[in-house]
C-alpha positions as CSV (number, residue, x, y, z in Angstrom):
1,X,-118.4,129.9,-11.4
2,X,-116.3,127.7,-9.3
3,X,-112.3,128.6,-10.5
4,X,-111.1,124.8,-10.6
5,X,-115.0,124.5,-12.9
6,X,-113.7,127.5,-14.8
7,X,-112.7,126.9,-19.0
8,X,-109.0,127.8,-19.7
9,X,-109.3,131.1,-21.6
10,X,-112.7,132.1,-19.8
11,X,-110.8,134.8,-17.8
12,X,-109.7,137.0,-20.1
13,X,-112.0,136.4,-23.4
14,X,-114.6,138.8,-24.0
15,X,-117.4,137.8,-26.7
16,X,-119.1,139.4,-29.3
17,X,-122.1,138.7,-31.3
18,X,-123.0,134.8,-32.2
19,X,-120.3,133.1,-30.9
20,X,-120.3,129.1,-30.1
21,X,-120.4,128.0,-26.3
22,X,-116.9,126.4,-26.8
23,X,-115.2,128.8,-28.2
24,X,-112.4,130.6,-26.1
25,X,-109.3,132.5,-27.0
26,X,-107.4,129.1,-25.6
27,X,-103.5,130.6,-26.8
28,X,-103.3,132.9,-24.9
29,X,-99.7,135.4,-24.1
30,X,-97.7,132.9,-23.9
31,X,-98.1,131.1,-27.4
32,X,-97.6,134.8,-28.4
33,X,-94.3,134.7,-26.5
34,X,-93.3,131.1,-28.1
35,X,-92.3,132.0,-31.7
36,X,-91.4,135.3,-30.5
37,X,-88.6,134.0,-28.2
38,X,-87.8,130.8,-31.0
39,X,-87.3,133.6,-33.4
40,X,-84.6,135.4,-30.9
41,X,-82.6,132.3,-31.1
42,X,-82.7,131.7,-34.6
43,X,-82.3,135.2,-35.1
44,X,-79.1,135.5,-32.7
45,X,-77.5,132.0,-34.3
46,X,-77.8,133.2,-37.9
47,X,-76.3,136.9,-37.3
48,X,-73.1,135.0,-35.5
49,X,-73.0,132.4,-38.8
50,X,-72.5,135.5,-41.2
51,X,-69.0,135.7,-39.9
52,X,-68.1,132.0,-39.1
53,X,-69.9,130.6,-42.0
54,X,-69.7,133.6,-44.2
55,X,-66.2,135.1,-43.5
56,X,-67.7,138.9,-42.7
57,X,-64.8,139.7,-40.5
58,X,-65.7,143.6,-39.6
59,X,-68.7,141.3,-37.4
60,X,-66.2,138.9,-35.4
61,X,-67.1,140.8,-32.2
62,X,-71.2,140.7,-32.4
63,X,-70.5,137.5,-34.3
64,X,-69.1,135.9,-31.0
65,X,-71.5,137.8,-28.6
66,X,-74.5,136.6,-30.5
67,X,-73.1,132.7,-30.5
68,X,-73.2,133.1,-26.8
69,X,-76.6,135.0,-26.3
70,X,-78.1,132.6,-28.6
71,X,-77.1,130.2,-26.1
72,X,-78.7,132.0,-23.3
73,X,-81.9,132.5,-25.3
74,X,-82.3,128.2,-26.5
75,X,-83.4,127.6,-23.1
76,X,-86.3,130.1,-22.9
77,X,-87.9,129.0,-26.2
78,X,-89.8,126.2,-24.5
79,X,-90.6,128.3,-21.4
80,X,-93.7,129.3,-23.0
81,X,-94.9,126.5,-23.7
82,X,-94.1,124.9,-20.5
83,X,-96.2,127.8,-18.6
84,X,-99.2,127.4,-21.0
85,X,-99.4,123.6,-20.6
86,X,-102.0,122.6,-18.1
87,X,-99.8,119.8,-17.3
88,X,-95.9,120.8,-17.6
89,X,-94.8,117.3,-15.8
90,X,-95.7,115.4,-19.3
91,X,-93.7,118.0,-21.4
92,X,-90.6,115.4,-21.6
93,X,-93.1,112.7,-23.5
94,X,-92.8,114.3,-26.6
95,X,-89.0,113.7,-26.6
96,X,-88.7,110.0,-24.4
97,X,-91.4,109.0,-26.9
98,X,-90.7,110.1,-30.5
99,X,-93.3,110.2,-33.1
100,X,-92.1,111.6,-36.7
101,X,-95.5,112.3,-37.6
102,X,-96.1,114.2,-34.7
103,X,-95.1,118.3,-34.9
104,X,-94.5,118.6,-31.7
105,X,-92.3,115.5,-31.1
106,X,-90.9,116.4,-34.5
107,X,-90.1,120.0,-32.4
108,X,-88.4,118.4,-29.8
109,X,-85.8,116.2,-31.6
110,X,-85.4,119.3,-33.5
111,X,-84.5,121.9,-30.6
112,X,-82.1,119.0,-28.7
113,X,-80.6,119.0,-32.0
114,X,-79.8,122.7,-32.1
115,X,-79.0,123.0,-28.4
116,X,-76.5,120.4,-29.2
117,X,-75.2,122.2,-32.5
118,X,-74.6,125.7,-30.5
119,X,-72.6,124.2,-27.3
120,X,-70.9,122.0,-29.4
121,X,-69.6,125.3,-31.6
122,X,-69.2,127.5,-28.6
123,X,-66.8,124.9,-27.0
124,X,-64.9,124.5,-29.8
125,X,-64.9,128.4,-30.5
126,X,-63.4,128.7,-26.6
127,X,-61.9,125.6,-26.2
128,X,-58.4,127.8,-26.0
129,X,-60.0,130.1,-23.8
130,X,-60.7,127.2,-21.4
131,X,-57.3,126.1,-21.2
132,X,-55.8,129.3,-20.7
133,X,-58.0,129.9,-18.0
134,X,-57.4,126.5,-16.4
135,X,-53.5,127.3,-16.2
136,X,-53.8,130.8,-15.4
137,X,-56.0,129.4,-12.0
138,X,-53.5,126.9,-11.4
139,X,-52.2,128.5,-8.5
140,X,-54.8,131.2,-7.7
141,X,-55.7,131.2,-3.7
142,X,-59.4,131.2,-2.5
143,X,-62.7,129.3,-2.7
144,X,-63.9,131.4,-5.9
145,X,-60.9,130.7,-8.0
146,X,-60.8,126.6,-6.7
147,X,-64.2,126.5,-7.7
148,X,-63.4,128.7,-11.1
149,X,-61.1,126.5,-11.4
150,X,-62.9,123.0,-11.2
151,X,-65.4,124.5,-13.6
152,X,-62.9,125.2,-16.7
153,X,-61.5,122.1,-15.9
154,X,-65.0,120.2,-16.8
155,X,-65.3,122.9,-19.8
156,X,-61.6,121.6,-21.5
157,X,-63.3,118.0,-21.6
158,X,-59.2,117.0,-20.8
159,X,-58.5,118.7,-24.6
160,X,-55.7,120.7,-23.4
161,X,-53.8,121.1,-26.7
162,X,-53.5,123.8,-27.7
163,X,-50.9,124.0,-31.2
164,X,-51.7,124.8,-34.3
165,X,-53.1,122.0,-35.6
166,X,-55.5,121.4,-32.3
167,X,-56.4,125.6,-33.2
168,X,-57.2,124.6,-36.7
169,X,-59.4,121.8,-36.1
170,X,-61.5,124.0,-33.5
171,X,-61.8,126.5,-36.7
172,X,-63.0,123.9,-38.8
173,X,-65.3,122.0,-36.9
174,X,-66.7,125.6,-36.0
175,X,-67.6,126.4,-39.5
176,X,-69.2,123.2,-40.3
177,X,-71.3,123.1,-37.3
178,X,-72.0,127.2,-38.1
179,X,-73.0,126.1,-41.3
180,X,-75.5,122.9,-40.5
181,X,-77.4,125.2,-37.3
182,X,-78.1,127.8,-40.2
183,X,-81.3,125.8,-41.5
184,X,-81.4,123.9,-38.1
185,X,-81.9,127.3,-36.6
186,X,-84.8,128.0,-39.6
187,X,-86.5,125.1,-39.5
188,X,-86.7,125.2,-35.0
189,X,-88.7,128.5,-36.2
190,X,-89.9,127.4,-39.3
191,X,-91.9,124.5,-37.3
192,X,-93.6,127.7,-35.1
193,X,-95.0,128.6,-38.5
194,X,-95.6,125.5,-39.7
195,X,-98.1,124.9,-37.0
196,X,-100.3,127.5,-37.6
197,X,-100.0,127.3,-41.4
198,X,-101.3,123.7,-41.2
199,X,-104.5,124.6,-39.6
200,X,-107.1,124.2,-42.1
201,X,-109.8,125.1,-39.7
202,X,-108.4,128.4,-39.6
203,X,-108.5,130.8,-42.4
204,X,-105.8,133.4,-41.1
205,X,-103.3,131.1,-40.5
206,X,-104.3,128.4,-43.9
207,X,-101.4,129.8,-45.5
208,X,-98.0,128.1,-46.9
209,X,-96.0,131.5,-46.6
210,X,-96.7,131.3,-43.3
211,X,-93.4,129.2,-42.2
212,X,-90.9,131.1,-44.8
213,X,-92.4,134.8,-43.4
214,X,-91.8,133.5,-39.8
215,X,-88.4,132.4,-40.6
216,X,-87.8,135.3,-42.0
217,X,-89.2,137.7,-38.9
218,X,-87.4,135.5,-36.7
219,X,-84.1,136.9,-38.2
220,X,-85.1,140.2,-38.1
221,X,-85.8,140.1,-34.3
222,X,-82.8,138.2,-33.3
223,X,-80.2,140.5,-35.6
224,X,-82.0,143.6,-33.5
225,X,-82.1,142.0,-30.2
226,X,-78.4,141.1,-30.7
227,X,-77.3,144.7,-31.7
228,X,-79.7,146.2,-29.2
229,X,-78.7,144.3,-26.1
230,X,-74.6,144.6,-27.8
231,X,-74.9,148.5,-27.6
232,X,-76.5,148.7,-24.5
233,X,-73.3,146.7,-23.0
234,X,-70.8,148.9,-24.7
235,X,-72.3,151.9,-23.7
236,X,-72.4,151.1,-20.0
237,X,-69.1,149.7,-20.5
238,X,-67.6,152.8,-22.0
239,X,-69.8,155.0,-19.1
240,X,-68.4,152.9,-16.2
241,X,-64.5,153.4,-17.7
242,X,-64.9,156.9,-18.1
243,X,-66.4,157.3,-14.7
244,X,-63.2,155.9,-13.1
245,X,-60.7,158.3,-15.1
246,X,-60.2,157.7,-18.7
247,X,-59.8,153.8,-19.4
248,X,-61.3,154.3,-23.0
249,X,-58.3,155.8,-23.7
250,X,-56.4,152.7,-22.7
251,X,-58.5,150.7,-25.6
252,X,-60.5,149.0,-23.6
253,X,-63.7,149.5,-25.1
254,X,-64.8,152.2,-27.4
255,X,-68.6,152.0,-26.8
256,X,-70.7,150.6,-29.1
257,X,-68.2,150.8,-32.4
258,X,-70.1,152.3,-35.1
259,X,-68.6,150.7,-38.0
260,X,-69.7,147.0,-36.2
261,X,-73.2,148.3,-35.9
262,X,-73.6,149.9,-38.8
263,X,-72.7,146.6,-41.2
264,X,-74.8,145.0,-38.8
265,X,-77.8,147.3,-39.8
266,X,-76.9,146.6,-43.7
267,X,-77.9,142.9,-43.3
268,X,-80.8,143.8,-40.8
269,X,-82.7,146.6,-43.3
270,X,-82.5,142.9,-46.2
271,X,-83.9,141.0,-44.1
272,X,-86.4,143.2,-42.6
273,X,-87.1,144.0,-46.5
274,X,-87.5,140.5,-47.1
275,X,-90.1,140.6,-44.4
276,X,-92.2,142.5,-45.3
277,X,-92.4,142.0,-48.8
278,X,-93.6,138.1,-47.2
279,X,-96.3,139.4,-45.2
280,X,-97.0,142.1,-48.0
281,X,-97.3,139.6,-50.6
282,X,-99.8,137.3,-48.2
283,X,-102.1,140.0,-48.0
284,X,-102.5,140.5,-51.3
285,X,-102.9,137.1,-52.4
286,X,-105.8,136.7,-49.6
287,X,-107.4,139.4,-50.8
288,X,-107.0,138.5,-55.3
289,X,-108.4,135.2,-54.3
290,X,-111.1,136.4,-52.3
291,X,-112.0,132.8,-51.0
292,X,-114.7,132.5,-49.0
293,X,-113.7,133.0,-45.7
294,X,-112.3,136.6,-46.7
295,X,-114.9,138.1,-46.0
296,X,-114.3,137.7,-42.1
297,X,-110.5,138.2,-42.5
298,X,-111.5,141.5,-44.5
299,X,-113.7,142.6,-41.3
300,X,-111.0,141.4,-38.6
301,X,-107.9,143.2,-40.6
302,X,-109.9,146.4,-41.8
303,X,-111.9,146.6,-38.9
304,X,-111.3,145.0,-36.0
305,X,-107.5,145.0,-35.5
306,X,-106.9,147.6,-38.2
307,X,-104.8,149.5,-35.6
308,X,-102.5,146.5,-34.5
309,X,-101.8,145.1,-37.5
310,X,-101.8,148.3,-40.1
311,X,-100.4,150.7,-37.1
312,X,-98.4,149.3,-34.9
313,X,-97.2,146.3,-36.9
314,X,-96.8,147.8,-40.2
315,X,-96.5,151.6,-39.6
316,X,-94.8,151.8,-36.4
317,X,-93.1,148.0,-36.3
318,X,-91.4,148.1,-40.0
319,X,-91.9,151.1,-41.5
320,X,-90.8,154.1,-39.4
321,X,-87.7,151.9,-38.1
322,X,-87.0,151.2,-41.7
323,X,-87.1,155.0,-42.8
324,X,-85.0,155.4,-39.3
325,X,-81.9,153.2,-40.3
326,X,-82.5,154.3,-43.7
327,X,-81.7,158.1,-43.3
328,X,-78.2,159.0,-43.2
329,X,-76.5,160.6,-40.4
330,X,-77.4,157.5,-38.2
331,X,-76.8,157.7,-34.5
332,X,-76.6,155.6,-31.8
333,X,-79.7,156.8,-30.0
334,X,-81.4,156.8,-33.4
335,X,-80.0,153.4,-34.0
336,X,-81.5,152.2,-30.5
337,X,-84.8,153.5,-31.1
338,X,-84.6,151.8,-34.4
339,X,-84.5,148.6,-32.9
340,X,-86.8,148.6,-30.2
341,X,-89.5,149.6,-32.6
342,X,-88.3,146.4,-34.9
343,X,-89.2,144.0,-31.5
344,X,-92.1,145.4,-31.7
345,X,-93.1,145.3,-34.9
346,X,-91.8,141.5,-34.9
347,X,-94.1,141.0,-31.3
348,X,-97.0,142.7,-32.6
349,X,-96.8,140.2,-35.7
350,X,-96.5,137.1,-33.5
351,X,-99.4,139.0,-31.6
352,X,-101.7,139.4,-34.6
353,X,-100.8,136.1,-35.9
354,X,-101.9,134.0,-32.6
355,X,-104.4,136.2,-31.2
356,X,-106.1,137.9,-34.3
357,X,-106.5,133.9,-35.1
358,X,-108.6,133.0,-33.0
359,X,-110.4,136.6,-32.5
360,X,-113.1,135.6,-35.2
361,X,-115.7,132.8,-34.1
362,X,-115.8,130.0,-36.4
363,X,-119.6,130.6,-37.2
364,X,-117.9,133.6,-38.9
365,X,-120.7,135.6,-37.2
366,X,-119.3,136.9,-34.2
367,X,-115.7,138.0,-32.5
368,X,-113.6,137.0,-29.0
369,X,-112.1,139.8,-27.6
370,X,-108.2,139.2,-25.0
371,X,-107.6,141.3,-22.1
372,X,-104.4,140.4,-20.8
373,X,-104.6,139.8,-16.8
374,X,-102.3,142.3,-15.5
375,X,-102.6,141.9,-11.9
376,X,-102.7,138.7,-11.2
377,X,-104.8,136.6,-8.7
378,X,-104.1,133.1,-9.1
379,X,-101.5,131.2,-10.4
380,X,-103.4,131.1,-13.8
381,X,-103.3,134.5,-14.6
382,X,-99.9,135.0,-13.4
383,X,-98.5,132.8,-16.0
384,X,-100.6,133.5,-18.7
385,X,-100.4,137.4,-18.0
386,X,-98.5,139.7,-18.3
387,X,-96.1,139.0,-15.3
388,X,-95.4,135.5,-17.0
389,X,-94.8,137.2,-20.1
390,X,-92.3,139.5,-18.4
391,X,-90.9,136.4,-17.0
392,X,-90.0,134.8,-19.9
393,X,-88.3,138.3,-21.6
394,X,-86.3,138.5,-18.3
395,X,-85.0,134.9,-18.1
396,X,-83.0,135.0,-21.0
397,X,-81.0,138.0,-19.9
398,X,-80.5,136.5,-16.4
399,X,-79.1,133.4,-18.0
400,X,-76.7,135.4,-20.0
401,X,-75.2,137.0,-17.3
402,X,-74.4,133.8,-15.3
403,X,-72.9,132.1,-18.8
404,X,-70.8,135.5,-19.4
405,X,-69.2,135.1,-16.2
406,X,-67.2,131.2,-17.5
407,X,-67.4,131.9,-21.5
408,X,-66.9,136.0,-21.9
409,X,-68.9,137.1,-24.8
410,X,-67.3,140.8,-25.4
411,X,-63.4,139.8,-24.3
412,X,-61.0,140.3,-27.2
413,X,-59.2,138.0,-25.9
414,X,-61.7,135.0,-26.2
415,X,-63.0,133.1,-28.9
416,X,-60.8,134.3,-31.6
417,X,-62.1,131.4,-33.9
């Protein structure tokens, strides 16, 4: 078949039995990346509100590390979706042409929103910080510092007070806008669930829970993401000092503190309870009502993706990390292993969710297998394998490191809204 002739989704869909001519797996790795990475950010922004909304003080550090990931994360949400889209120069219609009844354009007023909410807080969290810097470059020789310099500048926005009334208006507008991104941040991912839960012609995803147990997920991911990629700073941190002759013992880091992660892990082992009682209590209803598409669901979950969803998601994904945090005597490297194995749990949900969807053919006679295109040879199966899905993961870390280097996630001295 001629490759410009060829279906999207023909490449990697394998069928099985009676399945119509039409029918493709058309979502491919990248709509499994979408809520994944939406759930990061909501994730990330919640875990930073428990101590500017919430008052939790022993999470002031992650708190403020998180507010700046989540930051670095907002752009990569729609990254996804502008890979998948067989035309990415229309993606800005949605937003320069508003439609409430559409979800989509109703996704777009929502993310600008919540971009706006988290900058807005951040600059208000290190607003001081900016002015500091700005007079401590005043004088400071060379090209890097003059254009250091010219940067804080823009940052400051020409607020340069910096007394203690200018202070305590920064801490209150930082709370309020803490507290309205909280269900901001829910419903950006909420509207991920939404979407599939409004599909009637699909019996997997026909499910009101579906919104509340991505929401949910979401914050599970982005509270271990944030501690995972937190410890893994410290710990190279603390490596590096003690490589150049005993820093730590100057107090400039202490690793990845113990006491910060572990209150950390409290809230992540209720949320990640929360979780899966959601997608516990969805497969039960589904199978007490028995309607008439169970059947198929019955024969994809018990049969066909038995091992994704009851043994990597379930097993592996939520319950041996759970049983993990749970036992006492926690250490780091436990810790770490802990959370990878919650990402994955999280992905594999997102991937069971999307994919397992549209694995059964809607003559409910016959099943589409996805092979992932792992070596690429065409633009096509770049981006929608697994090269653009490691893309996407890398971007946000990339983006982190250049926002670190003007608004310091980790410096005590920073942020102390």
């Amino acid at each position: 078949m001629n490759e410009d002739l060829m279906v999207h989704g023909a490449e990697w869909t394998i069928k099985e039995l009676f399945v119509y001519p039409n029918e493709f797996i058309y979502w491919s790795i990248q709509i499994v990346m979408y809520p994944y990475m939406t759930g990061l950010v909501a994730g990330a922004f919640v875990l930073s509100s428990l101590y500017h909304v919430f008052g939790q003080k022993d999470l002031k550090e992650i708190a403020q590390f998180s507010l700046v990931f989540s930051l670095a994360l907002l752009p990569v949400a729609a990254l996804p979706l502008l890979l998948h889209l067989q035309q990415p120069l229309r993606a800005m219609e949605p937003l320069l042409t508003p439609h409430f009844t559409s979800a989509i354009a109703a996704f777009g007023m929502v993310f600008t929103l919540y971009g706006l909410i988290v900058v807005s807080e951040i600059w208000f969290v290190y607003r001081v910080y900016f002015v500091h810097q700005l007079e401590v470059l005043a004088g400071a020789p060379g090209f890097w510092n003059a254009q250091r310099r010219i940067a804080y500048k823009i940052l400051t926005l020409g607020a340069k007070d910096v007394g203690e009334d200018a202070v305590a208006v920064d801490h209150k507008a930082a709370k309020i806008l803490a507290g309205v991104g909280i269900p901001v941040a829910c419903f950006l991912h909420g509207y991920a669930g939404f979407i599939f839960g409004s599909v009637k012609a699909n019996a997997l995803w026909m499910s009101p829970l579906m919104p509340v147990i991505f929401i949910m997920s979401a914050v599970v991911s982005g509270i271990a993401l944030c501690m995972l990629t937190y410890i893994v700073i410290m710990e190279f941190q603390a490596f590096r000092l003690r490589r150049q002759g005993g820093a730590t013992q100057a107090g400039e880091t202490k690793g990845a503190e113990i006491d910060i992660i572990s209150k950390a892990t409290r809230y992540l082992l209720g949320f990640l309870v929360a979780a899966i009682s959601l997608e516990l209590l969805d497969l039960i209803f589904r199978g007490y009502t028995a309607m008439k598409s169970w059947d198929i669901l019955r024969s994809v979950m018990y049969g066909k993706d038995f091992i994704n969803i009851f043994v990597l998601q379930y097993t592996l994904g939520n319950l041996v990390p759970f049983v993990l945090l749970l036992l006492p005597g926690r250490t780091i490297k436990r810790t770490v292993l802990a959370l990878l194995l919650v990402l994955f749990g999280v992905f594999m949900m997102r991937w069971n969710v999307v994919i397992g969807g549209q694995a059964f053919s809607l003559s409910f006679s016959g099943y589409m297998h996805y092979h992932i295109p792992v070596i690429p040879h065409s633009f096509e199966t770049f981006k929608e394998g697994l090269f653009g899905a490691l893309t996407v993961i890398a971007t946000p870390f990339l983006l982190f490191w250049l926002i670190n280097k003007f608004v310091p996630s980790l410096r005590r001295d920073a942020g102390e809204t």
